[in-house]
N, CA and C of each residue as an Amber inpcrd file, in Angstrom:
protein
   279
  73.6650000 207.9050000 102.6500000  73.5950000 206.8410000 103.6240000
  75.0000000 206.6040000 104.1590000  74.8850000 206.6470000 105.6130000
  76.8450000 206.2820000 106.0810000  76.3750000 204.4570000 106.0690000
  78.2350000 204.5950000 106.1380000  78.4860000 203.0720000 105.9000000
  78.7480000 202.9640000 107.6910000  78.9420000 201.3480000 107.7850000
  79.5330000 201.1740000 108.8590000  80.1460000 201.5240000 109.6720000
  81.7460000 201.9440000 108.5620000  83.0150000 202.9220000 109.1780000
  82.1550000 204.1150000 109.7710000  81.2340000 205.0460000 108.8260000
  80.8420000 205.8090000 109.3510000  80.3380000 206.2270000 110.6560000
  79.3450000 204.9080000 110.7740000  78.7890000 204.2400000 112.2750000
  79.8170000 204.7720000 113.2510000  80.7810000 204.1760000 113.5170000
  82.1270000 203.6730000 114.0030000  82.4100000 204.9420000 114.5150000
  82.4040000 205.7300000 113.3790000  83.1130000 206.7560000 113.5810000
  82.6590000 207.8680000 114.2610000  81.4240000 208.1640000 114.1050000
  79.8190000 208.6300000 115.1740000  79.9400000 208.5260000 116.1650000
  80.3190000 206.8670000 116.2820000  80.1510000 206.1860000 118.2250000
  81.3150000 207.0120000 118.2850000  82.8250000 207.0440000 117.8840000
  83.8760000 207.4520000 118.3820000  84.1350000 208.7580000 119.2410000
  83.0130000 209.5580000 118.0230000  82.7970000 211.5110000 118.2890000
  82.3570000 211.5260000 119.4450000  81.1360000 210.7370000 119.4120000
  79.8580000 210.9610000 120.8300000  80.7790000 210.1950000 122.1340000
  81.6730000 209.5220000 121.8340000  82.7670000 209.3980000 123.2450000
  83.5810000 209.9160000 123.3620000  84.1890000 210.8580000 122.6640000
  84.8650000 212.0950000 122.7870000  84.3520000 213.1670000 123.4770000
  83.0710000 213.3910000 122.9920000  82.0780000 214.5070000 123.2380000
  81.7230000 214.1290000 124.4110000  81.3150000 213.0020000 125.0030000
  80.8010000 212.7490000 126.1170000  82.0990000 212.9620000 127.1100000
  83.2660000 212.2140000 127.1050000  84.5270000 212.6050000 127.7690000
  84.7080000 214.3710000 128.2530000  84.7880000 214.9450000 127.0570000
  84.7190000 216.2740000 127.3010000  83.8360000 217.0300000 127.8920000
  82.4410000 216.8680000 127.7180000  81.5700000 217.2550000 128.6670000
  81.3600000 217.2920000 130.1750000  81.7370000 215.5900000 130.3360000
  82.1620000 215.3600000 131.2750000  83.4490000 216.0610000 132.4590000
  84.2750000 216.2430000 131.7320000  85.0060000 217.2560000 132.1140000
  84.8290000 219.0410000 132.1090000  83.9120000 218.8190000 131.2620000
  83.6230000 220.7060000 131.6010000  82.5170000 220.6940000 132.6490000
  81.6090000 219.6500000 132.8830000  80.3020000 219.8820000 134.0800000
  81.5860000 219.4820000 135.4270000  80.8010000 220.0860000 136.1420000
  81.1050000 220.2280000 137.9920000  80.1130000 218.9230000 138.2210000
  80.4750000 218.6530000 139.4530000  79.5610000 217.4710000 139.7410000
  77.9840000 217.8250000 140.3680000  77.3470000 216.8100000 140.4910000
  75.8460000 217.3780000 140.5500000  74.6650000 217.0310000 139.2590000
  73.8620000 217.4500000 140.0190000  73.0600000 217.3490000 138.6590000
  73.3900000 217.5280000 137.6190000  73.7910000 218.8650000 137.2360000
  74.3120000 219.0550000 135.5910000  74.7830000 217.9460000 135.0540000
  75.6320000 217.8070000 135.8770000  76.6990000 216.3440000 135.0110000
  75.7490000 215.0860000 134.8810000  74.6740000 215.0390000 135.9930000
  74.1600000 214.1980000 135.8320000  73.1980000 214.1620000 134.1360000
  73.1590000 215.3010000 134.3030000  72.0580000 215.6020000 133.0590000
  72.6830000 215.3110000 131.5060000  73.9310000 215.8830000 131.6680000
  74.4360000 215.7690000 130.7440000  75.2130000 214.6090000 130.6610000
  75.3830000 213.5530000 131.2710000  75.8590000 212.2840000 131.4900000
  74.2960000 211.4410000 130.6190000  73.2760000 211.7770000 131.0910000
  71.6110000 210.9250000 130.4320000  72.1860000 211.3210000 129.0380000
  71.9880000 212.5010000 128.7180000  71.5070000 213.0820000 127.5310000
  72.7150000 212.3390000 126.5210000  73.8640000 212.6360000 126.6660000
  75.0040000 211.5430000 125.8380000  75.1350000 209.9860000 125.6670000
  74.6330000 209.9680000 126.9400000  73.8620000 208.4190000 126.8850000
  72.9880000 207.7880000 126.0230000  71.4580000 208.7020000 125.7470000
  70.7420000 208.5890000 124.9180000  71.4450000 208.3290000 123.4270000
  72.1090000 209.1590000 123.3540000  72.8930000 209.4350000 122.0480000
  73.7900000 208.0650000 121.8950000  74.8350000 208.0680000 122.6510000
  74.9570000 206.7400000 122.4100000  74.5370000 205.4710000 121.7520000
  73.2200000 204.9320000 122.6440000  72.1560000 204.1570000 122.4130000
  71.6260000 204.2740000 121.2230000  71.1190000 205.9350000 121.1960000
  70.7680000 205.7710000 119.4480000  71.8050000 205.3170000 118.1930000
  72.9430000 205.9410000 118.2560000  73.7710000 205.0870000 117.7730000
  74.1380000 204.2640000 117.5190000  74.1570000 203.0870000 118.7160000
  74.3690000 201.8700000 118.3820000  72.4960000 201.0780000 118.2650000
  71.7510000 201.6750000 118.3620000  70.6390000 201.1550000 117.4100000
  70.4990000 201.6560000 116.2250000  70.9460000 202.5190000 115.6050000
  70.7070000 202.6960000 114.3640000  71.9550000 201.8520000 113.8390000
  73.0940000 201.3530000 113.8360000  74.0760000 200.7310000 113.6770000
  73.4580000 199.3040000 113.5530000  72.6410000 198.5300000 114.3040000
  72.2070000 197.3900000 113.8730000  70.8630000 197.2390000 113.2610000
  70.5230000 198.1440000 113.2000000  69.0900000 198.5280000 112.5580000
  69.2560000 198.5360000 110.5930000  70.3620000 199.5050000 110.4800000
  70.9750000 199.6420000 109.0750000  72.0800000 198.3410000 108.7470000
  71.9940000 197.4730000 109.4840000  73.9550000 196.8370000 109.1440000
  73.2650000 195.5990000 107.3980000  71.7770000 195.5210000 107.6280000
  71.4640000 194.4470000 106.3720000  71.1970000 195.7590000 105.4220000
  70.5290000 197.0610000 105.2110000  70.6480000 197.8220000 104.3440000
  72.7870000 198.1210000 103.9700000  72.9120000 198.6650000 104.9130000
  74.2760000 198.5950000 104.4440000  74.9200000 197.3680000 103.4410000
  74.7740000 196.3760000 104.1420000  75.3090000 195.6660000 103.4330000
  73.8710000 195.0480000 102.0990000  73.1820000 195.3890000 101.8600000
  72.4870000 195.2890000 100.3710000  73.3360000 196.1740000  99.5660000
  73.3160000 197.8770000 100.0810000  73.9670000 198.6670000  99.0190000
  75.3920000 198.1760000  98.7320000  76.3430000 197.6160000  99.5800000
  77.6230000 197.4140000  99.4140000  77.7100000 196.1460000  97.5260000
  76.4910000 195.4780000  97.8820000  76.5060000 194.7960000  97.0090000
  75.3320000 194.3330000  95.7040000  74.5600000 195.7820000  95.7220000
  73.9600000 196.1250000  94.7420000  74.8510000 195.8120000  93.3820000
  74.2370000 195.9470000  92.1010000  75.1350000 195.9200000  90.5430000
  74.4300000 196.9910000  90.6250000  75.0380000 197.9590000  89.3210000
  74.8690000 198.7490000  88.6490000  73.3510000 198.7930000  87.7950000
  73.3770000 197.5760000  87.0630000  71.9550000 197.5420000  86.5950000
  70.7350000 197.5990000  87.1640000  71.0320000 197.0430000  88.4640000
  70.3680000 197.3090000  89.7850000  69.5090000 198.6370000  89.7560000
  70.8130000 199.5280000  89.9770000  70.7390000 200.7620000  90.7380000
  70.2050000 201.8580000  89.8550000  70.4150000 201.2990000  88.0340000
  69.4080000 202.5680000  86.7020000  68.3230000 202.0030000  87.0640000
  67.8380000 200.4410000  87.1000000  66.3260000 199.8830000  86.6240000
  65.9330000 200.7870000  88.2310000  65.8650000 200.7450000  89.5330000
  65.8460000 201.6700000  90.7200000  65.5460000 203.0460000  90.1590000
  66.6490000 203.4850000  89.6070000  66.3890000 205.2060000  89.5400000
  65.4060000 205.1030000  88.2550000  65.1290000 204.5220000  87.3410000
  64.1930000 204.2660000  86.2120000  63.0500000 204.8710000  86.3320000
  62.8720000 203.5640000  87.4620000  61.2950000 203.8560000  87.5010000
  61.1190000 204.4150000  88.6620000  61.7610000 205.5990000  89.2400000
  61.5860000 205.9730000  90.3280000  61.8010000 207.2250000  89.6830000
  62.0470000 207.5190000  88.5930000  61.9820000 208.8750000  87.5100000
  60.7910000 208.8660000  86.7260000  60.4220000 207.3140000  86.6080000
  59.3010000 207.1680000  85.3990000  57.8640000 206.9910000  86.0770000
  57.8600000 206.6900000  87.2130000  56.3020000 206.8570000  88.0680000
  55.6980000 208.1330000  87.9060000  56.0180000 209.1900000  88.1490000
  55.4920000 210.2810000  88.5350000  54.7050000 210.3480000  87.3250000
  55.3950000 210.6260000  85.8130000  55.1670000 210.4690000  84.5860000
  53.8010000 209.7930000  84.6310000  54.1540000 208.2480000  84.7560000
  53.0220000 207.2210000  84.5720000  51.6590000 207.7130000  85.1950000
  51.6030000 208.1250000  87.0390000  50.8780000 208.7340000  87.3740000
  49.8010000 209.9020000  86.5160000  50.8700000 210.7280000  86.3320000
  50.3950000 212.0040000  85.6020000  49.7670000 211.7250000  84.7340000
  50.0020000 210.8750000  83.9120000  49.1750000 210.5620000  82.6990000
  47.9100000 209.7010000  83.1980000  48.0460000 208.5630000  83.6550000
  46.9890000 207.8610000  84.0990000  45.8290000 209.2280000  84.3200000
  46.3950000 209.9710000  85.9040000  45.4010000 210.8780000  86.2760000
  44.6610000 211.9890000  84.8210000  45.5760000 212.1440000  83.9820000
  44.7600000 212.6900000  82.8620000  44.2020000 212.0420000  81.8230000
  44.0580000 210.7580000  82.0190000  43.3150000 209.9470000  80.8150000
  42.4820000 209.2950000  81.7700000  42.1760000 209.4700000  83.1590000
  41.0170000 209.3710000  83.9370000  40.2620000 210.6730000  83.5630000
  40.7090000 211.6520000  83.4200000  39.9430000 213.2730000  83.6560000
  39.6300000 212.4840000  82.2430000  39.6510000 212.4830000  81.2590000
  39.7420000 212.6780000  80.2830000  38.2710000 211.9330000  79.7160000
  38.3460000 210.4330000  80.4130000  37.9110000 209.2680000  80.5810000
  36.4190000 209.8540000  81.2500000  36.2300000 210.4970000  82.5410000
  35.2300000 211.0320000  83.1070000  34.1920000 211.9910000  82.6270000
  35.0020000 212.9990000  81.7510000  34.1110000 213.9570000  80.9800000
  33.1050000 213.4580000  80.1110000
């Protein structure tokens, strides 16, 4: 998962990238095209940037105990499953 900075740092590339593009298209459509298409990108960017900013900041301030009891039972479901489903088979015969 990127952090914020990361965010930041995304928007920074894709205005670099867009700058430069900009300068390699001739004018005209192309540029026009490729002017939308960096655009889009943009936009997605800064919606995924406020979309993530309350996940971001949960993980920033997760504990530790948090984050085993999380991986726990997110190791120990499958298990639980598996068995359930064979003491149903089991149960059915």
């Amino acid at each position: 998962m990127t952090t914020s900075t990361g965010t930041v740092q995304e928007e920074g590339r894709l205005y670099d990238e867009l700058r430069r593009a900009l300068e390699e298209v001739e004018e005209g459509e192309q540029r026009q095209k490729v002017l939308n298409r960096m655009i889009r990108q943009l936009r997605f960017a800064k919606w995924r940037k406020d979309r993530m900013r309350r996940v971001d900041a949960y993980c920033q301030r997760i504990k530790p105990a948090t984050l085993w009891i999380i991986l726990a039972t997110g190791a120990l479901t499958p298990v639980l499953l598996f068995s359930m489903f064979i003491w149903v088979s089991l149960w059915v015969e």
